[in-house]
C-alpha positions as CSV (number, residue, x, y, z in Angstrom):
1,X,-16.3,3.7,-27.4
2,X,-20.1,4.0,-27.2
3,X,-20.6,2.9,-23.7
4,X,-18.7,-0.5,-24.9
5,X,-15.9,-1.9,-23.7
6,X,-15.0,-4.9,-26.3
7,X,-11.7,-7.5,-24.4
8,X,-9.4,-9.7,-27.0
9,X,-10.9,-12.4,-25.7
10,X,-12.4,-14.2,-22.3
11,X,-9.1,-14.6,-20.6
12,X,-9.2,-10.8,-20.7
13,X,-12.6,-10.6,-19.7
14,X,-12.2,-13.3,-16.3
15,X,-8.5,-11.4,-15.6
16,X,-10.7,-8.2,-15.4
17,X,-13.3,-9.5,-13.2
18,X,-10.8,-11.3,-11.0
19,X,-9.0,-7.8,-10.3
20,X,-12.3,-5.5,-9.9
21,X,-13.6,-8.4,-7.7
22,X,-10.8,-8.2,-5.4
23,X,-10.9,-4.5,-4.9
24,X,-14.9,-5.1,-4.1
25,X,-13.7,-7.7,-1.2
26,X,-11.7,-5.2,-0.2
27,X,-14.5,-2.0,-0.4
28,X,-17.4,-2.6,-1.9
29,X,-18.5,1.3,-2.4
30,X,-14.8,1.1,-4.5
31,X,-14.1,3.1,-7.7
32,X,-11.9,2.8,-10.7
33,X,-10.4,5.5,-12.9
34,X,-10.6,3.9,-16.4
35,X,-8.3,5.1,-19.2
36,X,-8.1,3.4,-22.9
37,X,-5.5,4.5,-25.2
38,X,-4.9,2.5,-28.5
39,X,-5.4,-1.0,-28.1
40,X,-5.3,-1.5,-24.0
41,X,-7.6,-0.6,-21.3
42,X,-5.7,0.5,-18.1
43,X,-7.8,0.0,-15.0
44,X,-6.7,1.7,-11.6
45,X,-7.7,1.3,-8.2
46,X,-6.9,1.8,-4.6
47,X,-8.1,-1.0,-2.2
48,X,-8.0,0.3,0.9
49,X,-5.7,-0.3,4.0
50,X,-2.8,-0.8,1.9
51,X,-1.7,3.0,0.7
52,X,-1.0,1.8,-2.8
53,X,-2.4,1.7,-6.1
54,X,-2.9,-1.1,-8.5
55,X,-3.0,-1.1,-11.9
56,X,-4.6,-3.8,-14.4
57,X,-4.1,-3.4,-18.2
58,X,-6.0,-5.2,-20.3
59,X,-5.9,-5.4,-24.0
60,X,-9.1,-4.8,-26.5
61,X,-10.1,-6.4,-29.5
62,X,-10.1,-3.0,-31.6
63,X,-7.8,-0.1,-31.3
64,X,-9.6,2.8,-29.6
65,X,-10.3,5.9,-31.6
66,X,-11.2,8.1,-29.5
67,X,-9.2,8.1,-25.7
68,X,-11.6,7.0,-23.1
69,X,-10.7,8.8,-19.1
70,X,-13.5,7.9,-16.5
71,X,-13.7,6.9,-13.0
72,X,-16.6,4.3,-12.1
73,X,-17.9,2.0,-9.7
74,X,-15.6,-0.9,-9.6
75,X,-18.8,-3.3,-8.5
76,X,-21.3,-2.0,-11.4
77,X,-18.3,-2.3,-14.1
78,X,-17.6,-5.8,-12.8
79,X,-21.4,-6.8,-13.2
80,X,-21.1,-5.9,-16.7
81,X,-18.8,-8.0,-17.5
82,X,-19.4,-10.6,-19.7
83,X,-16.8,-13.0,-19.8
84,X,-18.6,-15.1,-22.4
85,X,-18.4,-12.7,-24.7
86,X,-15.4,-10.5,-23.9
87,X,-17.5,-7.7,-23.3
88,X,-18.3,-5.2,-20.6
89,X,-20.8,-2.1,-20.3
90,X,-18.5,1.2,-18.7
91,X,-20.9,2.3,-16.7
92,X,-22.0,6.0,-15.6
93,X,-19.0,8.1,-14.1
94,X,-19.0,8.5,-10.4
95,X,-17.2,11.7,-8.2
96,X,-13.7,10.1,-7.7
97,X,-12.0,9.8,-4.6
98,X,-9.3,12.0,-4.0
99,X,-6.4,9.7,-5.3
100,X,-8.1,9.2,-9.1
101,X,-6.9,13.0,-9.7
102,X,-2.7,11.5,-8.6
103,X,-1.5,8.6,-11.3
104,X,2.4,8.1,-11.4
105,X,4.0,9.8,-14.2
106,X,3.8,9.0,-17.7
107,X,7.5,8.4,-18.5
108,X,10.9,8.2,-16.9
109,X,10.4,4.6,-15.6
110,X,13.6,2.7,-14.8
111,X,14.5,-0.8,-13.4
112,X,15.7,-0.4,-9.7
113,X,18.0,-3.4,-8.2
114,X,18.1,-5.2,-5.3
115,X,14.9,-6.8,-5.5
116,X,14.4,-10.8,-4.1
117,X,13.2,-12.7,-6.4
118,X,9.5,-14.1,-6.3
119,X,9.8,-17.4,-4.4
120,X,11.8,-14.6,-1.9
121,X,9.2,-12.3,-1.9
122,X,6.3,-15.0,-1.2
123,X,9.0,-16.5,1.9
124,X,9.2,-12.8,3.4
125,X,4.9,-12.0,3.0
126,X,4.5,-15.3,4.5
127,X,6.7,-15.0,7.8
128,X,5.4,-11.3,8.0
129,X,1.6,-12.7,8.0
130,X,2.7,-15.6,11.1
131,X,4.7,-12.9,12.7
132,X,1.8,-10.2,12.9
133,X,-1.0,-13.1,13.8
134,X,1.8,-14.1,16.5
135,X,1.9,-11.1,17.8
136,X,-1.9,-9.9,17.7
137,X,-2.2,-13.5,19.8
138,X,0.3,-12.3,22.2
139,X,-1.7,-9.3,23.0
140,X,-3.0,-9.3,26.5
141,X,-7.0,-9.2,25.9
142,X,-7.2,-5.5,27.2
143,X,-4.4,-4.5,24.5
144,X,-6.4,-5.9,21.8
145,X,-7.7,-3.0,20.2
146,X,-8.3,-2.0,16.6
147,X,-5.4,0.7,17.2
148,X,-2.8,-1.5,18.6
149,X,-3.1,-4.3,16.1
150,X,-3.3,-1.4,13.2
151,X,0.3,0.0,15.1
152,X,1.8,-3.4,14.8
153,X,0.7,-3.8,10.9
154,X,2.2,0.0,10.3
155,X,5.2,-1.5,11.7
156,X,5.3,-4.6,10.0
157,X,4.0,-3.8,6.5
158,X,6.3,-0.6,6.7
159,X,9.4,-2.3,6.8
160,X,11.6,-2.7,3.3
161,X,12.0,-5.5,1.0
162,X,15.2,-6.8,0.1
163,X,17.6,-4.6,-0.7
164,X,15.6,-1.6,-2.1
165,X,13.2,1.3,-0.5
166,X,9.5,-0.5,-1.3
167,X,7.8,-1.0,1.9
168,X,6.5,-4.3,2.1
169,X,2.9,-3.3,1.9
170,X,3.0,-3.1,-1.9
171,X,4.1,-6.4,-2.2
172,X,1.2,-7.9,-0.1
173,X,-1.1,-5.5,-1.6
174,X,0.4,-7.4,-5.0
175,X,-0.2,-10.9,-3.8
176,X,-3.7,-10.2,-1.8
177,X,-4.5,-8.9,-5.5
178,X,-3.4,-11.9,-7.5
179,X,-0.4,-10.4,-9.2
180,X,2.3,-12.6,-7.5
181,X,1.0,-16.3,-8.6
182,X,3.0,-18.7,-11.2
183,X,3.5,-17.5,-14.7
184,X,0.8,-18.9,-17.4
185,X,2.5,-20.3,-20.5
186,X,1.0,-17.3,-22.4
187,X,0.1,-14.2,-20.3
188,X,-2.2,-12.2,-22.7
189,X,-0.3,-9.1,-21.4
190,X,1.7,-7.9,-18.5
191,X,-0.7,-5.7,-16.9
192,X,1.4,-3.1,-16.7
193,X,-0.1,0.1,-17.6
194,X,3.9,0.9,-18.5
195,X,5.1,4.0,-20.1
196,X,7.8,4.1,-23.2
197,X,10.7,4.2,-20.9
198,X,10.3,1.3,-18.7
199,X,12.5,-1.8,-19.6
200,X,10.9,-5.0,-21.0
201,X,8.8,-7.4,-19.4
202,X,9.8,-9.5,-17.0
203,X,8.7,-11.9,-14.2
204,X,8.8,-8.9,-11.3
205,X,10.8,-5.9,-11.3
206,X,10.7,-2.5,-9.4
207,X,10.9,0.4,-11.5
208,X,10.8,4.3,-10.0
209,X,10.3,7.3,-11.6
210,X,10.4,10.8,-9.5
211,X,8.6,10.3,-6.1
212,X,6.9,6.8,-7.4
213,X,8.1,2.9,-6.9
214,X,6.3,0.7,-9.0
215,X,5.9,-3.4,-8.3
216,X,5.9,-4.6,-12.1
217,X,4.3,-8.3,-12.3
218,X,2.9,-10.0,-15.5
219,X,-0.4,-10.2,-14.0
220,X,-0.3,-6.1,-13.0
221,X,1.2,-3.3,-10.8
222,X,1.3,-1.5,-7.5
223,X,2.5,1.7,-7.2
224,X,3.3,3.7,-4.2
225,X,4.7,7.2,-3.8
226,X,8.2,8.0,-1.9
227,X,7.8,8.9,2.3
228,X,7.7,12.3,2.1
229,X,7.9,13.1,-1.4
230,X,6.2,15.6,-3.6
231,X,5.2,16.9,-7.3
232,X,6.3,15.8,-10.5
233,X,3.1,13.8,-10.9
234,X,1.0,13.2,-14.2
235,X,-0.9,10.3,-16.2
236,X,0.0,6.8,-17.1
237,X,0.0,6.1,-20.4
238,X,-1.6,2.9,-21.7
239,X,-0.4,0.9,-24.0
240,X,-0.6,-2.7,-24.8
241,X,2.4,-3.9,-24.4
């Protein structure tokens, strides 16, 4: 790919700067493991706090020939990006933190039920955000400590959504990302770095494969392993979808 990075058009380009912009609110030292396959760009990244990863796919304007696999700086990619032009500039490759080297697996993906829908989901994040400001204002002023409001946001953000095993964290990982907002008449492509076996696309769905959960939205994914689970682990493939 020559250093090169060419998008299949703007919307592309601003959906890409939108999502490494994020992460950099979130960490601005953060680092993206980049991997183009075909005609899509999968982007992952791990904003901090939330003990998830997300994934942005983005589609590019010609097929790649040869696959592309590097971890970067999130901030330097997102200055390159040129949303005029639908072009960005991969920059140099960085050490990766520890959790570039674990992707959820390349296959097996299947839709898991009991999920709310997404007028649900936004309900439940919402009271979960008042309850935890409720209760950090509750604390008596010698209580409130980094720790103690951290303990109540483990217990808050721990607890399950609907009807299914995904702690609620991934969700508002999902929204603080910008990948639970209202459909666009034409989504250039679910951003869902998905492998062969997962179902179609839909509005949001949870899929699992082995130890991984994975919140599918059109506008991307978070992924988050299992409590307590272990091995089977490998590398999303991209494709466009």
């Amino acid at each position: 790919m020559s250093g090169q990075l060419r998008f299949a058009d703007s919307g592309e380009a601003a959906d890409l700067a939108a999502f490494l912009g994020r992460l950099v609110h979130y960490d601005r030292a953060a680092a993206v493991r980049l991997q183009a396959l075909g005609g899509a760009l999968g982007v992952f990244g791990r904003p901090p706090s939330f003990e998830v990863l997300a994934i942005r796919t983005v589609r590019l304007a010609v097929p790649v020939a040869t696959p592309l696999d590097v971890t970067v700086s999130a901030g330097e990619l997102l200055e390159s990006v040129d949303e005029a032009s639908a072009e960005a500039t991969v920059p140099g490759p960085v050490t990766g933190p520890p959790w570039t080297g674990v992707l959820p697996p390349r296959g097996g993906w299947r839709q898991v039920p009991g999920l709310p829908g997404p007028e649900a989901i936004t309900q439940v994040l919402a009271a979960s955000v008042a309850e935890f400001r409720a209760r950090d204002e509750a604390l008596p002023a010698q209580h409130r400590t980094r720790s103690e409001r951290d303990r109540i946001g483990r217990e808050i953000w721990s607890r399950t959504l609907g009807d299914t095993e995904l702690p609620l964290r991934v969700a508002h990982a999902a929204q603080s990302l910008g990948f639970l907002r209202p459909v666009r008449a034409t989504v250039s492509a679910p951003s869902t770095a998905s492998a062969s076996a997962a179902p179609g696309p839909g509005p949001v769905a949870l899929l699992a494969s082995g130890s991984w959960l994975r919140l599918r939205t059109p506008y991307g994914s978070v992924a988050t392993r299992r409590p307590g689970a272990a091995g089977g682990l490998g590398a999303f493939q991209v494709r466009p979808v």
